[in-house]
N, C-alpha and C positions, 0 to 999 in steps of 0.2 A: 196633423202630424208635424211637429216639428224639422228644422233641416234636417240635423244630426242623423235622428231618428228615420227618416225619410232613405236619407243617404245611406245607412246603415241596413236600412230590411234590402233596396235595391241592389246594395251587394251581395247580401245574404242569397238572392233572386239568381244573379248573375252566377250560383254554383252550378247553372245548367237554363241554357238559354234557347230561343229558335232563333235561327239566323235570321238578319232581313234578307228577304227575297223581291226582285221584283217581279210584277203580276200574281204573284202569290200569296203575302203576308199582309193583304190590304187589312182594313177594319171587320171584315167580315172573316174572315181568315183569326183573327186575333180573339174574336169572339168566341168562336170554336173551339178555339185551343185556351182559352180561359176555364172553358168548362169541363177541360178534360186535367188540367192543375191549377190549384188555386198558387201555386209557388213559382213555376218560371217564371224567368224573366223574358217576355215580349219585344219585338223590334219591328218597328215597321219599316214597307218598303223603304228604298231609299229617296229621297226628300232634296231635287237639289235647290242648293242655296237663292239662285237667282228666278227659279220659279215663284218663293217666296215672296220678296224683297221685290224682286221687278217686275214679277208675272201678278203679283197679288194674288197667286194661290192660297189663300187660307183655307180652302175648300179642304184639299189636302192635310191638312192638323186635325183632321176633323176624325174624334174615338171617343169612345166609352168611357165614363167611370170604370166599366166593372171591367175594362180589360187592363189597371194595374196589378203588377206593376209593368210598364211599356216605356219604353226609351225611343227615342225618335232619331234616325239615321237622316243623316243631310251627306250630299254630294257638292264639291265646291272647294276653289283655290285661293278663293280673294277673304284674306282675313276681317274683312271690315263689314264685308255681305254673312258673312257666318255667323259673325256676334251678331247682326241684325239677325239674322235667320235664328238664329241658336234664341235668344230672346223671345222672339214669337212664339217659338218649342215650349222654352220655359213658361209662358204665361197661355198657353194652352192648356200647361197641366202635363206633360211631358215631365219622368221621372230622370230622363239619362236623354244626355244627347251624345249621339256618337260618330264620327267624323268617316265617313268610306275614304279605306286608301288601299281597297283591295279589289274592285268591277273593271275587269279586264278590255269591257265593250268597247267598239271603235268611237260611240257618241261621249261616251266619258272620256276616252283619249281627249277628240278635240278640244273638248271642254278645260282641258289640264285638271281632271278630278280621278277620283279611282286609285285604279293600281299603281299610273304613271307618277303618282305622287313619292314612289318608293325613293323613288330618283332626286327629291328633293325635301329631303328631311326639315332641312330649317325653316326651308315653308310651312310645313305641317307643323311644325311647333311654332310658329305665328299664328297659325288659323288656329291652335290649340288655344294659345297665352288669350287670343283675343277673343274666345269665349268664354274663357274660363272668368275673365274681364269681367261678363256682364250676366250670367246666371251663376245660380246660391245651388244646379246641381251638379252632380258629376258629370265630363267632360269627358269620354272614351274615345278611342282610334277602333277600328277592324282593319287590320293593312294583311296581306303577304309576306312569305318569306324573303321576297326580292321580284325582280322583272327582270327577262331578259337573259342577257348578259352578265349582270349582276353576283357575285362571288356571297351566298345568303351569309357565310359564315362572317362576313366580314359587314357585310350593309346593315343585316338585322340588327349586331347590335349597338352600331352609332344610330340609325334609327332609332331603335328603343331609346337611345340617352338622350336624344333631342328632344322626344317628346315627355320622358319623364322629367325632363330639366324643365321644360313649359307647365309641368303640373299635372300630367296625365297620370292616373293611378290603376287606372285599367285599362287593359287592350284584350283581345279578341285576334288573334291569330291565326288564319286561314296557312295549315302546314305545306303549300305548297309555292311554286315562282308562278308569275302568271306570263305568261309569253304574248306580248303586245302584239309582236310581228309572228305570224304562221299559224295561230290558232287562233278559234273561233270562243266567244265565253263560253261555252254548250263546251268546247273540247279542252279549257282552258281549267273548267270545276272536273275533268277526270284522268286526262294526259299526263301532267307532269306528276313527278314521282312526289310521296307525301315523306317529307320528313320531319317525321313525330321526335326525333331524339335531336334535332334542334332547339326544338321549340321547348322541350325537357331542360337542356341546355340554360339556355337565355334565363330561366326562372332560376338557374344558381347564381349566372351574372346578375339579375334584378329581382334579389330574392323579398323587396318591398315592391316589387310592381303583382298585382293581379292579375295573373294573364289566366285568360281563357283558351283551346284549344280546339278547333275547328278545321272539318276536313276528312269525308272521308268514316264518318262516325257513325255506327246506326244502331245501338242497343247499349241499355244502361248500363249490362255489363263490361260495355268496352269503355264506357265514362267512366265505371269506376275504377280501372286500371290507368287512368289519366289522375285521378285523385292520389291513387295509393303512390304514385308515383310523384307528387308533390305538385302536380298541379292546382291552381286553385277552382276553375271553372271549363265546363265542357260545353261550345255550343255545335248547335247539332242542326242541319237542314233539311235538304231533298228526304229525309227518313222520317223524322216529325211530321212534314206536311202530305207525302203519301201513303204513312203509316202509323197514322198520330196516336193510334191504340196501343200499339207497341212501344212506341216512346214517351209519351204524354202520360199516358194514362197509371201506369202503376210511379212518376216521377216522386207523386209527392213522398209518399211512405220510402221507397226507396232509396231518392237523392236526399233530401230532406228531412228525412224520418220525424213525420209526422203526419195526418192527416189517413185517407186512405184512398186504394185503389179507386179510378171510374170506370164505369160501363158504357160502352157506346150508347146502349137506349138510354140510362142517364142524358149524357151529353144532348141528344136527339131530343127527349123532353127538353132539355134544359133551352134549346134555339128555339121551341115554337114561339115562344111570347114577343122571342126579339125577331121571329119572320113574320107575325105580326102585324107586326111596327113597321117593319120594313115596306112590309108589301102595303099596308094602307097607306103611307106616305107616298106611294107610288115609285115605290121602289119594284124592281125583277128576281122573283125568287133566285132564279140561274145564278145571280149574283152572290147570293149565298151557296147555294146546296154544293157548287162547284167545286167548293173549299170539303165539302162532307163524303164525296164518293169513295174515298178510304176506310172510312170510320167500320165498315164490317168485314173487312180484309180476310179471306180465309174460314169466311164463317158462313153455313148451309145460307140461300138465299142474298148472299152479296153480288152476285152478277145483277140480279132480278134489281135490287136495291139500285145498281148501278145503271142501268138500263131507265128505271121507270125516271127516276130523276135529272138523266142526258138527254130522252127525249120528250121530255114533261116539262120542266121546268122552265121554259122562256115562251110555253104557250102562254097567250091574253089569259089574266087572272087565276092563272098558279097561283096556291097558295099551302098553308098549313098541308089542306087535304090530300096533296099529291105527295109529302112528305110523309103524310099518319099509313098513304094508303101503301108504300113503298117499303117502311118498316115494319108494315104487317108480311111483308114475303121472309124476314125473317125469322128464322129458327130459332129456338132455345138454344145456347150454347152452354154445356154439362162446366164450361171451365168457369163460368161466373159464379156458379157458386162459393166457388173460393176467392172470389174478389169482395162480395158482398161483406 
């Protein structure tokens, strides 16, 4: 695929995204959620710069063909470590890199990565200029509406100009401030109030920037009053990953309008051949299934489902079979006939 072209379907991707998460959005994570829409766009954990570059984590880069389209999140303040890092994204095969200036955590503080970056725009548009420098894709921000102290009405949008003056075309905006000092990240993703008609805002001031909106969001119907309202893109978290039937699964026809619904037992066939692979490589099924305990949310036999696979799965030589034998406790569900 050409750049253009490349560049163009991952924005198309980005009208509805999963957030990076971390411990949750690993490669096996991303698998799963491939096969519940072939159309989002993917983000992996966050990725910081100097594990790269000075850790020699490559280990870390490490995904699928089949999980594009996927964009690779890095954590990191030093412009020069980012383009290196951003680079290795890029010739990984990474479709989108995209810069955390929104992880409230105290080990990010230290680091001068995350949130605390709100505080210092021209940096972030260094670390931007200097990757945009050395890979052929797009270059995105995830920040906050502000940290702190901070006045969002007034920080958001010389932020936004610093970084679209550096060439960023896309951001990801998490609609709330992240409190460095007095909360914890666990109280930092539900405490502070969300405001959605900010972030509504900013898109009249940078009515060429693409912003996505995140925060607080968990059913397509409420993405698509983010749409009708002029947004360009909705990314969606903690709701994707512990209710991925509910958001994933009817995305494509939906968001997209095309393609059609999936079925959890879809999805469920669709992982055996990659657990597999997994486990004969000498891989831990737990490693996978961990990410699948939602997949039958609300449906006769999802406890059983959930049960047989938390305490199955990291027995010696788990495999497929504990997976075939766990999906057999479910039910017919009367509502797939109309997904089919």
């Amino acid at each position: 695929m050409a750049d253009k072209d490349r560049k163009l379907s991952v924005r198309n991707a980005s009208r509805l995204s999963v957030a990076p998460m971390m411990d949750w959005t690993d490669r096996h994570c991303r698998m799963l959620h491939r096969q519940l829409s072939a159309e989002v766009l993917l983000y992996t954990e966050m990725v910081t710069s100097a594990a790269l570059v000075r850790g020699g984590a490559t280990h870390l880069l490490t995904h699928s063909n089949q999980e594009h389209p996927v964009a690779l999140q890095l954590g990191g303040s030093d412009p020069s470590e980012l383009a290196e890092a951003a680079r290795m994204g890029a010739e990984a095969g990474y479709d989108e890199i995209n810069l955390n200036v929104g992880c409230p955590s105290d080990r990010v503080q230290s680091g001068c990565f995350g949130a605390v970056l709100m505080e210092q725009p021209a940096l972030v548009a260094s670390c931007v200029t200097a990757m945009r420098r050395v890979v052929d894709i797009d270059v995105t921000v995830k920040c906050r509406i502000g940290v702190d102290d901070q006045d969002p009405e007034e920080v958001l949008p010389e932020f936004l100009a610093r970084i679209v003056g550096a060439g960023c075309e896309r951001v990801a905006i998490h609609a709330r401030k992240a409190w460095l000092q007095g909360l914890s990240p666990k109280e930092n993703r539900d405490i502070p109030p969300l405001d959605y008609d900010l972030v509504h805002r900013m898109k009249g001031l940078f009515p060429n920037l693409h912003i996505s909106i995140n925060g607080g969001i968990t059913t397509l119907e409420q993405a698509q009053t983010f749409f009708d309202g002029g947004l360009d893109g909705v990314m969606i978290g903690r709701e994707a990953y512990h209710n991925p039937m509910a958001v994933l699964a009817q995305a494509d026809p939906v968001i997209f309008g095309r393609g059609h619904g999936r079925t959890a037992e879809d999805a469920v066939a669709a992982m055996l051949p990659y657990i597999d692979a997994h486990t004969e490589d000498g891989g831990k099924l737990g490693q996978i299934t961990r990410h699948m305990l939602g997949l039958f949310n609300g449906r006769p036999g999802a406890r059983a489902w959930r049960r047989m696979l938390s305490e199955g799965a990291h027995r010696p030589g788990a495999g497929r079979e504990l997976v075939e034998e766990a999906l057999a406790q479910i039910r017919p569900d009367a509502s797939l006939a109309s997904i089919a």
